[in-house]
C-alpha positions as CSV (number, residue, x, y, z in Angstrom):
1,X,0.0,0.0,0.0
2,X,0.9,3.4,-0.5
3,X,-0.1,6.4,1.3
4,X,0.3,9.9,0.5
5,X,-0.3,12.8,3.3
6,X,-0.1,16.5,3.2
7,X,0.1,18.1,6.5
8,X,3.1,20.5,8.3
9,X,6.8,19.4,9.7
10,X,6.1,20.1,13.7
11,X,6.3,16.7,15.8
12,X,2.7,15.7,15.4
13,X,2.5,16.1,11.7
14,X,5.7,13.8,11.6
15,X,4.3,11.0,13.9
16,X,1.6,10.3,11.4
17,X,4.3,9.8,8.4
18,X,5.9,7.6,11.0
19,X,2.7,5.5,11.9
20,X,2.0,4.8,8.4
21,X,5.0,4.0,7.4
22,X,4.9,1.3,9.8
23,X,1.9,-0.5,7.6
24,X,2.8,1.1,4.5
25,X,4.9,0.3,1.5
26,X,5.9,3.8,0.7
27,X,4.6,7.2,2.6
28,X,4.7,10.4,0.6
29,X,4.9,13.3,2.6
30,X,4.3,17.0,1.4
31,X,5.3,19.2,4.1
32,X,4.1,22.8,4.6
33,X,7.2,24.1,6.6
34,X,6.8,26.5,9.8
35,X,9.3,27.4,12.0
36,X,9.7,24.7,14.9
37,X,9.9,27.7,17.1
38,X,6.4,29.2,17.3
39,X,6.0,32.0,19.5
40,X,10.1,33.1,19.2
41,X,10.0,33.7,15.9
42,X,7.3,35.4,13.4
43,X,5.5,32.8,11.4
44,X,2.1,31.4,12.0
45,X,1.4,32.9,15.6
46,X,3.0,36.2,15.6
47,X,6.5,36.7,18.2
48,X,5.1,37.9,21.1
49,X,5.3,37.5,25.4
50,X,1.8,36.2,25.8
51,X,2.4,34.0,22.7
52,X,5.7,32.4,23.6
53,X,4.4,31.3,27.4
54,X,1.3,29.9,25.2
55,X,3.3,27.6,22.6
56,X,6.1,26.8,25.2
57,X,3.1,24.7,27.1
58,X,1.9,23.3,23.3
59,X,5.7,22.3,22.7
60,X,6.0,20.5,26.0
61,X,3.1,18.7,26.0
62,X,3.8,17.8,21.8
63,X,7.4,16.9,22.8
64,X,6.0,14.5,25.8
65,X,3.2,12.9,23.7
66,X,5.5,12.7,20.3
67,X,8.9,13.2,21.0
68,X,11.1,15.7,18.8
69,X,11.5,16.4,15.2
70,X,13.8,14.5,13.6
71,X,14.5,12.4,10.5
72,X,11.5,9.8,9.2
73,X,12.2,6.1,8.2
74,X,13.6,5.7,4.6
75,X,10.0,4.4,3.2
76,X,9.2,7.9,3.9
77,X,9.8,10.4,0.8
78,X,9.2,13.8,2.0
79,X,8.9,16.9,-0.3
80,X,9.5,20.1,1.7
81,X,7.8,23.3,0.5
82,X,7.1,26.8,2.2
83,X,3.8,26.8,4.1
84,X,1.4,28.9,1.3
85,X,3.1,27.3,-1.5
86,X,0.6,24.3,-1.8
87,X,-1.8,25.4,-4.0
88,X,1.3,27.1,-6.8
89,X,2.1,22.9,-7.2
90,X,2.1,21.7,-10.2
91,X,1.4,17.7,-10.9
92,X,4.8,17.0,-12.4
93,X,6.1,18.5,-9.3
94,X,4.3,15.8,-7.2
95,X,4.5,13.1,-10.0
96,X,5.0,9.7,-7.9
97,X,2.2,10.7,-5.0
98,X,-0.5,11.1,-7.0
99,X,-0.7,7.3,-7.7
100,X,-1.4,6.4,-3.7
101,X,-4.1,4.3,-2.6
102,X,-4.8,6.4,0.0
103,X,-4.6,10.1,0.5
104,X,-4.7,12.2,3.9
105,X,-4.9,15.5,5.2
106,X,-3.8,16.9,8.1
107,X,-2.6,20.6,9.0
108,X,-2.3,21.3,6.0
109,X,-3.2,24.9,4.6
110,X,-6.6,25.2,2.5
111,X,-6.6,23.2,-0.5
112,X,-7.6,25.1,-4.1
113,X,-7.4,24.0,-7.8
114,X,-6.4,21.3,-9.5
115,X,-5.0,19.8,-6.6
116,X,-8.6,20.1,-4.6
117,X,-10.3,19.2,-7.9
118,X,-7.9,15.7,-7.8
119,X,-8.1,15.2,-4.0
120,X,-12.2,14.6,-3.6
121,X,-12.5,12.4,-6.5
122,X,-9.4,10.2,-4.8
123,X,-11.9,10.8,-1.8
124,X,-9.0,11.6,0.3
125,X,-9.4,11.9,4.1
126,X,-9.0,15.1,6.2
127,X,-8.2,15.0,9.7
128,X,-10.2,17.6,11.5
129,X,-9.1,18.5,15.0
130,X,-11.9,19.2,16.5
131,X,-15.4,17.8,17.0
132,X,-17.1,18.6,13.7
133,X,-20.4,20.1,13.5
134,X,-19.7,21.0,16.9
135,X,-16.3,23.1,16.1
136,X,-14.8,23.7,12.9
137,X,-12.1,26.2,11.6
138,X,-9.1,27.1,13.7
139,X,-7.9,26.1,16.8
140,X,-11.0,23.9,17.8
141,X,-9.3,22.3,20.6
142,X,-8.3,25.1,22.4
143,X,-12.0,27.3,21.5
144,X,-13.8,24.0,23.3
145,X,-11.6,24.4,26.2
146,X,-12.2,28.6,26.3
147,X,-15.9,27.6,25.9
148,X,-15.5,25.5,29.3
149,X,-16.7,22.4,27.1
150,X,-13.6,20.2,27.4
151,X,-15.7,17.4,26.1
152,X,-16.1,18.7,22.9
153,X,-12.4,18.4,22.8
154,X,-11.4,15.4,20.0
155,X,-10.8,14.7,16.3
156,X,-13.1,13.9,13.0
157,X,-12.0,12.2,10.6
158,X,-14.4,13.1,7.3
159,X,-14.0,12.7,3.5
160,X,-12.5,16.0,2.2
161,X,-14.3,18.1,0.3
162,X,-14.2,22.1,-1.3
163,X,-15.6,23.5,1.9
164,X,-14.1,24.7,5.6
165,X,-14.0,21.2,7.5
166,X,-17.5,20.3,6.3
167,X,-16.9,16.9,4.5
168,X,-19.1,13.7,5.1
169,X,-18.1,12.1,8.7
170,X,-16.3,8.5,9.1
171,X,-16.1,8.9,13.0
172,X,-14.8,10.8,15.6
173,X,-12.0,10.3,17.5
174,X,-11.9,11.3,21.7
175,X,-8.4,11.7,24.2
176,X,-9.1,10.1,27.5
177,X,-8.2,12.3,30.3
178,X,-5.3,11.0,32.4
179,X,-4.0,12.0,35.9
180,X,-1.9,14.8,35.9
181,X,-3.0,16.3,32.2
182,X,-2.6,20.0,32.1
183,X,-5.0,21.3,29.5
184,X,-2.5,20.8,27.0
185,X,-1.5,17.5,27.1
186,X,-5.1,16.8,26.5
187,X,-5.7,18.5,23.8
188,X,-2.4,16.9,22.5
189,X,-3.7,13.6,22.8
190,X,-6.7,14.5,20.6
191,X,-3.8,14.2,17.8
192,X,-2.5,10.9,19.4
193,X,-6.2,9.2,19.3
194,X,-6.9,10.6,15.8
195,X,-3.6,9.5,14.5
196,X,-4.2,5.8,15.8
197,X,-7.8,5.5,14.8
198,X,-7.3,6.5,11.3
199,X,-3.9,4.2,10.8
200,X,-5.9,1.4,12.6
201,X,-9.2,1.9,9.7
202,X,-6.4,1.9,6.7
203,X,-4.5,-1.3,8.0
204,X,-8.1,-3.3,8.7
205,X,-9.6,-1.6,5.6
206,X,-12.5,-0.8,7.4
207,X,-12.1,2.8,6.7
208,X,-13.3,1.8,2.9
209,X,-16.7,1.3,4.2
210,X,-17.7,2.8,6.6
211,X,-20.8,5.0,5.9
212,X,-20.5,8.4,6.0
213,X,-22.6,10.8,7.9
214,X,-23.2,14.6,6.7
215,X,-22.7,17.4,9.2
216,X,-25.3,19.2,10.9
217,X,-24.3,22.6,10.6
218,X,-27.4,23.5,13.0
219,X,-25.2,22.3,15.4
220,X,-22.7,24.4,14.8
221,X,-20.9,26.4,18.2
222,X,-17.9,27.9,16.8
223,X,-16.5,28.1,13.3
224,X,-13.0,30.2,14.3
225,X,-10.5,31.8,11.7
226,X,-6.6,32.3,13.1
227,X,-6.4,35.8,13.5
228,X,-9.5,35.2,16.3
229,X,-6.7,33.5,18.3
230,X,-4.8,37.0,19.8
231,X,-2.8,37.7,22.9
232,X,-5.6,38.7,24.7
233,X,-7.3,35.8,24.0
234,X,-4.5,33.3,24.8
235,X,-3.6,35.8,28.3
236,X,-7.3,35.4,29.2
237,X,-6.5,32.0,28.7
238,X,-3.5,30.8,30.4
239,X,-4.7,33.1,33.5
240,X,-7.5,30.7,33.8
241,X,-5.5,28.1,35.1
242,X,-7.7,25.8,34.1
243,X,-8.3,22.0,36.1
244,X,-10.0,19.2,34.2
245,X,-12.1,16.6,35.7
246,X,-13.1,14.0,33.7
247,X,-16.1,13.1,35.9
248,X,-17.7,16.3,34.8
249,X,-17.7,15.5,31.2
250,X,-21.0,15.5,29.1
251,X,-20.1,14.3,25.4
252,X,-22.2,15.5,22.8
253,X,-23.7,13.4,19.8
254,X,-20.6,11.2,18.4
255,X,-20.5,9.2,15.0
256,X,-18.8,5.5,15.9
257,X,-16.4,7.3,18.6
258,X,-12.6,5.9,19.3
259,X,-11.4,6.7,22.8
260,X,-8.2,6.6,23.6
């Protein structure tokens, strides 16, 4: 089997390369580069205070739940472009992983053109982080746990389509709270769950038939954009100091949920 993925170069985006490669003949990975050092250096999330005490609690938790960027087995072929260069791709330029079987997204910026066009007729699969209806856009974790609704914190896993995280469900994926999890590690091991799930449907093939569900979009609590995330928000945030209790959770609707 081969797999092809687009997604980003920070620790999580690497562990998924690495857990397919694991059942995979050849993984093609085309990497939206940011800098590994969000928060110290102008990129994504602007350079700021507030910002670099935010992401240094992000890094630590991604570091404890994935472990550090570094190099990716050899059945790994990884093609490195700047972050916003997606879309200028050509298909010679990708030549080899176009002919997968199976075709992910995750973290990856917004798909357009030909590439988008070629994507949902391979009906590739987007990983969403965040519960979808329920959160979509930016962020979603982190909005779920500023909404006080840490049970709304997880992945979906839907068939990609032209809109904003709005493709047909497969099922949704949920982090089990464990003792001593800061807010962040939490959220982190949304990623972990959703990573596993999805790897676990591909190598059983069960992922080929599932049924799909369509979104509610009456449902709907939050669709975010990045700029909503700001220093003020993220100060308000970190202030908070926020303690989770698993006991208090109250899930909301889930589509064949994966805990973990």
């Amino acid at each position: 089997m081969k797999v092809t993925i687009f997604s980003s170069n920070q620790p999580r985006h690497l562990n998924l390369a690495r857990e397919f490669s694991e059942i995979s003949k050849e993984v093609f990975l085309i990497s939206e580069v940011n800098t590994v050092f969000p928060g110290q250096v102008d990129d994504h999330f602007k350079k700021s205070e507030v910002m670099q005490s935010y992401l240094m609690n992000v890094i630590s938790s991604e570091k404890m739940i994935f472990g550090d960027i570094g190099f990716l087995p050899g059945n790994v072929k990884t093609l490195s472009i700047k972050s916003g260069d997606l879309n200028r791709l050509n298909r010679s330029q990708l030549n080899d992983a176009l002919f997968s079987d199976v075709f992910i997204v995750f973290g990856a910026s917004y798909i357009k053109g030909w590439l988008i066009d070629f994507l949902v007729e391979r009906r590739a699969i987007n990983i969403h982080m965040g519960l979808s209806p329920y959160y979509r856009g930016s962020s979603c974790n982190f909005w779920a746990l500023y909404d006080n609704k840490p049970d709304y914190v997880g992945a979906t896993i839907h068939i990609l389509n032209k809109g904003l995280d709005s493709g047909d469900m497969l099922f949704h994926c949920v982090p089990k709270l464990q003792e001593g999890d800061t807010p962040f590690d939490f959220t982190m091991r949304s990623v972990l769950v959703a990573h596993q799930g999805l790897v676990s449907a591909v190598n059983n093939e069960t992922i080929f038939f599932l049924e799909t569900v369509k979104q509610d979009k009456s449902k709907e609590v939050r669709c975010t954009k990045n700029q909503e995330f700001t220093d003020d928000v993220a100060k308000d945030f970190l202030q908070r100091d926020m303690q989770l209790d698993a006991k208090l959770f109250s899930y909301p609707e889930l589509l064949k949920p994966i805990f973990g």
